[in-house]
LUMKOL-434044 format. One record per residue (C-alpha): residue in three letters; x, y, z. Coordinates in steps of 0.25 Angstrom, whole numbers, plus 5000, padded with zeros to 4 digits. Layout:
! residues N
ALAXYZ ...
! end
This chain:
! residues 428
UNK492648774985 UNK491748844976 UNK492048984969 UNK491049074973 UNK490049134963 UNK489649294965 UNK488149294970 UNK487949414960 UNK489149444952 UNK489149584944 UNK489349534932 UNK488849384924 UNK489949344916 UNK491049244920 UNK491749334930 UNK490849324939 UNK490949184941 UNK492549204942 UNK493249124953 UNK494449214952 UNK494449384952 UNK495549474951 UNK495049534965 UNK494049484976 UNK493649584983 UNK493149544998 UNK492249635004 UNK491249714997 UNK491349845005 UNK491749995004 UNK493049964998 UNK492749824992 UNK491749864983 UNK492449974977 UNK493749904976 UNK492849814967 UNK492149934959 UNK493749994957 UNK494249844954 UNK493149824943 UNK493349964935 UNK494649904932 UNK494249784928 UNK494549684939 UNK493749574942 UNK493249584956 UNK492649494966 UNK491849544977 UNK491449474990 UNK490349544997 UNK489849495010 UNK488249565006 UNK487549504996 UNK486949574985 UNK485849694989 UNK486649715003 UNK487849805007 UNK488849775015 UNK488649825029 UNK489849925027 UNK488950005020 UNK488150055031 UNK487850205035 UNK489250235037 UNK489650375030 UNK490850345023 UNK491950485019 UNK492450465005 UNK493750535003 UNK493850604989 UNK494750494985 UNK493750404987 UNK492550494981 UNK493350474968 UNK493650354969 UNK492350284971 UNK491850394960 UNK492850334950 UNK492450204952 UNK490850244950 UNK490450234966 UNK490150364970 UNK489150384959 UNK488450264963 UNK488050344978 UNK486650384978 UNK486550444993 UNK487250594992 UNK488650594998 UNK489150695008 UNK490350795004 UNK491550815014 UNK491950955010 UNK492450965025 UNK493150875036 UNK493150965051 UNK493950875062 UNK493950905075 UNK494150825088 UNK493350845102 UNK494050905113 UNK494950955103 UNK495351095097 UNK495351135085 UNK494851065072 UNK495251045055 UNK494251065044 UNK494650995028 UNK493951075019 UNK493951015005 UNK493851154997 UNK495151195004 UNK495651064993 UNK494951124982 UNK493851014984 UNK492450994987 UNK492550894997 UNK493450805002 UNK492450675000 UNK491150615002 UNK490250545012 UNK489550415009 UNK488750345016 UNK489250195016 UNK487950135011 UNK487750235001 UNK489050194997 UNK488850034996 UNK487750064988 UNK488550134977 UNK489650034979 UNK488549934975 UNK487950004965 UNK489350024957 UNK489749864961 UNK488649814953 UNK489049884942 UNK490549824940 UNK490449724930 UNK491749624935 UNK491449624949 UNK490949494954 UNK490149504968 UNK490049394979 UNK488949414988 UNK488849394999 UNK490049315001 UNK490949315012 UNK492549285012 UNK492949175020 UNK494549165018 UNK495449125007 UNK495849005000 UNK497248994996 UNK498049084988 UNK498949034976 UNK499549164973 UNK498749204961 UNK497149234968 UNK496649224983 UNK495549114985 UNK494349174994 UNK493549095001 UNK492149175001 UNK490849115008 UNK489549134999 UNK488349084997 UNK488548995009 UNK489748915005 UNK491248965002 UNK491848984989 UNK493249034983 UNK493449164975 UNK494749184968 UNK495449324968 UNK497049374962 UNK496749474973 UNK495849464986 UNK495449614992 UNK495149625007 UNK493949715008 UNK493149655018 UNK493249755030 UNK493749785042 UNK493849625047 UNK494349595035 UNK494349425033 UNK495049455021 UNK496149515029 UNK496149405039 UNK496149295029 UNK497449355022 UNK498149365036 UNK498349505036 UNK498149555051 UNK497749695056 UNK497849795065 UNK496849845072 UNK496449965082 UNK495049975089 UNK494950135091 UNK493950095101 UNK492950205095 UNK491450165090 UNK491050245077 UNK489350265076 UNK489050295062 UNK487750365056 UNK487250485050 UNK486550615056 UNK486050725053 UNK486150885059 UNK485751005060 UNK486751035049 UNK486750955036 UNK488150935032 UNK489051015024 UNK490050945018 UNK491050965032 UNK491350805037 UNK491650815053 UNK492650725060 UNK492450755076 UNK493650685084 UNK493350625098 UNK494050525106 UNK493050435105 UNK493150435090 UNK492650535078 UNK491250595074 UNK491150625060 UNK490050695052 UNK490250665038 UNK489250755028 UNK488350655021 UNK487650685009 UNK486150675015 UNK486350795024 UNK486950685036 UNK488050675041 UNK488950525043 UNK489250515056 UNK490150445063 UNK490450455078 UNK491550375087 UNK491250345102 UNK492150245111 UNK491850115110 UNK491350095123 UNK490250205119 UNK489750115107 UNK488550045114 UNK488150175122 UNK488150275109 UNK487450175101 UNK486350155111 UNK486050315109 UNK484650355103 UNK484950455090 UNK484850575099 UNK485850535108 UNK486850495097 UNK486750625091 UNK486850685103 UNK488150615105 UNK488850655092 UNK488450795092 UNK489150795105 UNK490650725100 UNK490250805085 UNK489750935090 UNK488851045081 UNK489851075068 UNK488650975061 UNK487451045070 UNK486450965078 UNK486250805074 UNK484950775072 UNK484750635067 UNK485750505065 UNK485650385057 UNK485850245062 UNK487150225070 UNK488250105067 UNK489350095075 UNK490750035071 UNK492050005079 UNK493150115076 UNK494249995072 UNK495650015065 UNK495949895056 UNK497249905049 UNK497649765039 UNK499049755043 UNK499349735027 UNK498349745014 UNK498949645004 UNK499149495004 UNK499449424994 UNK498249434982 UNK497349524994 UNK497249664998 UNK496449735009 UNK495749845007 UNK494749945014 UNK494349905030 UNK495249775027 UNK496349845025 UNK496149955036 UNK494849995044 UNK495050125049 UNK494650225060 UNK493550305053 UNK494050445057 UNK494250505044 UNK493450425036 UNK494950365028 UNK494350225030 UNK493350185015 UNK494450275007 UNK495550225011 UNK495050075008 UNK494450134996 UNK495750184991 UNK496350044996 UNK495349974986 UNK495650084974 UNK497350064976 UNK497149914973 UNK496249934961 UNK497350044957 UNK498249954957 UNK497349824951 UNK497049914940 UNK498649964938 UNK499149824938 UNK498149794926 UNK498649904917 UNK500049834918 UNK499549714915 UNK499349634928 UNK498049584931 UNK498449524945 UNK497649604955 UNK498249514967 UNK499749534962 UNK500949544974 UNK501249684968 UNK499849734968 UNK499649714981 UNK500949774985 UNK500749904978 UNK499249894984 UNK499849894999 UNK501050004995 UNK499950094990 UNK498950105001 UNK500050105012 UNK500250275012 UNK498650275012 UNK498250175020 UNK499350225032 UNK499150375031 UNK497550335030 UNK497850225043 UNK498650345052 UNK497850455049 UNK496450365053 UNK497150315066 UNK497850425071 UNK496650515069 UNK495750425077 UNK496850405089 UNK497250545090 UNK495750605091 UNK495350495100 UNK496450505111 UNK495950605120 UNK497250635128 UNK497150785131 UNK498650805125 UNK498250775112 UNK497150865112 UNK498050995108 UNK498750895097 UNK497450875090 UNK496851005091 UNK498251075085 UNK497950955074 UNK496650995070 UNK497051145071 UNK498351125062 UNK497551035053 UNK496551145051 UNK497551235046 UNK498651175041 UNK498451155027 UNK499551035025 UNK498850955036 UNK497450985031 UNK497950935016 UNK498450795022 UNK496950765030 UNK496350815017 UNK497250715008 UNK496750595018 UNK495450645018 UNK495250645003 UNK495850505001 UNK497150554996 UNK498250465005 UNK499350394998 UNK499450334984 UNK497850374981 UNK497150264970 UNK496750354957 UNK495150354959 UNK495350414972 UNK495950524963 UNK494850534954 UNK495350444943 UNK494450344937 UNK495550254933 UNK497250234930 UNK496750254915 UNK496150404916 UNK497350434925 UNK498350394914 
! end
């Protein structure tokens, strides 16, 4: 079977043509392209199989409003990406939760922390373009495109053979370590053997942008309904990123509505803290859908990102907590190269990979999952519970520390950039 040459590798000399990279990264994504950008500051060579070709983004970066937590804000300004945005991001200098039917309500201000603001708002397109622009700047990194994984081909302990399909026929890649960031279906995932769990919330999320009376200022609102969250996030372009849960059953009949009508419908589950709505953008629709990998390693592969978990969006955890997914393994890649050892697939890599993102990714898991299953029962004995939540929460400085921690990215063993660090070196 043949090797497979990149259709239009970053750099022209001989590692381009390389059947075998330190890691191949499938899936060309939030968190696979900047797993590729921290992977090449450190000198790895890097192999990227991207389903677009050249010019074309993938679909995942679509009008989607995406909450970078602070941890994440520094991070992807460490590794040159946030530099790269040309459309204004939004601020979050506030978060106000409150819940429908429901007393009482907590507000997170950022200059309580002796911070400006907890994080930003991107807009998922603005964001691939900036990933793009920084991709094409890294001078190891060889691109395949469009190319699409078809399975593996044999593993002799040393590499994992990857069958991709390209240029209509299929052709081997060679990796020492094989990195699952193709999404939420993850073949990757399915051709490893590792199963998951999954957990269908039965909830519809319509995502766009609108527009009020009142332009935002810097306060991010997360309304709780039974039927699922709607969330105004403060764009930078005097919009706010919305995104609204009805049942499922409602899908087909809210998407039929004229723009007036949907307005009308989200100022009704959202109420006036925002003022009138005046004007949406075009609407997308996705499944509210819990996908949880029931492990991250095999032998020479990890998962990360949607592969590894696919969460509930309420409380935006799910982009930085696969970010901080990717920066751990290059953590780790780049701490295994100062000693000495250049074998990015290495048993004992992985294990301290899996041991490190455990306290993150199950304190991130509970917290995403209990929140969308407590605010959408709608049993009337709950109802005092989660109002003497929000109301304790409110005023209870302790409580109000822990939301702010997850909030700002800082769960378990945190990687150094989401610190601010640009490298192990400066912190030395």
């Amino acid at each position: 079977m043949p090797v497979a040459a990149p259709s239009s590798p970053n750099s022209a000399g001989s590692n381009a043509h390389a059947a075998l990279h330190d890691v191949l990264i499938v899936g060309g994504g939030l968190v696979g392209a900047s797993l590729a950008i921290a992977l090449d500051r450190i000198g790895v060579d890097v192999g990227l199989v991207e389903a677009t070709g050249a010019g074309t983004l993938p679909a995942v970066f679509d009008e989607r409003n995406l909450s970078f937590a602070e941890a994440t804000v520094n991070a992807l300004t460490a590794l040159g990406v946030m530099q790269k945005l040309r459309a204004a991001t939004g601020a979050i200098e506030r978060i106000h939760i409150s819940r429908s039917g429901d007393f009482g309500r907590s507000v997170l201000d950022a200059a309580r922390y002796g911070r400006s603001e907890f994080g930003r708002v991107v807009v998922a397109r603005d964001f691939g373009e900036a990933l793009e622009a920084r991709l094409v700047e890294l001078p190891r990194l060889t691109r395949y495109r469009p190319a699409r994984f078809v399975g593996l081909d044999g593993d002799d302990g040393t590499f994992r053979a990857v069958r991709v399909a390209a240029d209509g026929a299929e052709h081997v890649l060679r990796a020492r370590l094989l990195v699952a960031a193709d999404g939420t279906r993850s073949g990757v995932r399915e051709a490893l053997g590792i199963g998951s769990q999954e957990h269908d919330y039965q909830q519809s999320l319509f995502v766009t942008r609108v527009r009020g009376t009142r332009a935002p200022d810097g306060t991010a609102y997360e309304r709780l309904t039974a039927h699922g969250p709607t969330a105004l996030l403060p764009r930078g372009d005097r919009h706010y990123g919305l995104i609204h849960g009805v049942a499922r059953d409602q899908t087909d009949a809210v998407a039929s509505l004229d723009d007036a009508a949907f307005l009308a419908r989200v100022q009704d589950a959202f109420g006036w803290r925002a003022g009138r709505l005046l004007a949406c953008g075009t609407r997308s629709v996705y499944p509210a859908i819990r996908v949880l990998a029931r492990n991250i390693v095999a032998p020479r592969a990890v998962l990360v990102g949607n592969a590894a978990q696919t969460l509930h969006p309420i409380g935006a955890q799910g982009f930085n907590l696969g970010l901080r997914d990717a920066l751990t393994l290059a953590e780790l890649i780049e701490q295994a190269r100062a000693r000495g050892t250049d074998d990015c697939g290495a048993d004992e890599l992985l294990a301290a990979y899996a041991q490190r993102r455990r306290e993150d990714r199950d304190r991130t898991l509970a917290f995403s999952d209990g929140l969308a299953r407590l605010t959408a029962n709608d049993a009337p004995l709950l109802r005092p519970l989660r109002s003497l939540g929000l109301f304790a929460t409110d005023r209870m400085p302790s409580l109000q520390a822990a939301l702010v921690g997850g909030a700002m990215g800082y769960r378990g063993d945190v990687p150094m950039l989401c610190r601010g660090s640009a490298s192990l070196e400066r912190q030395a």
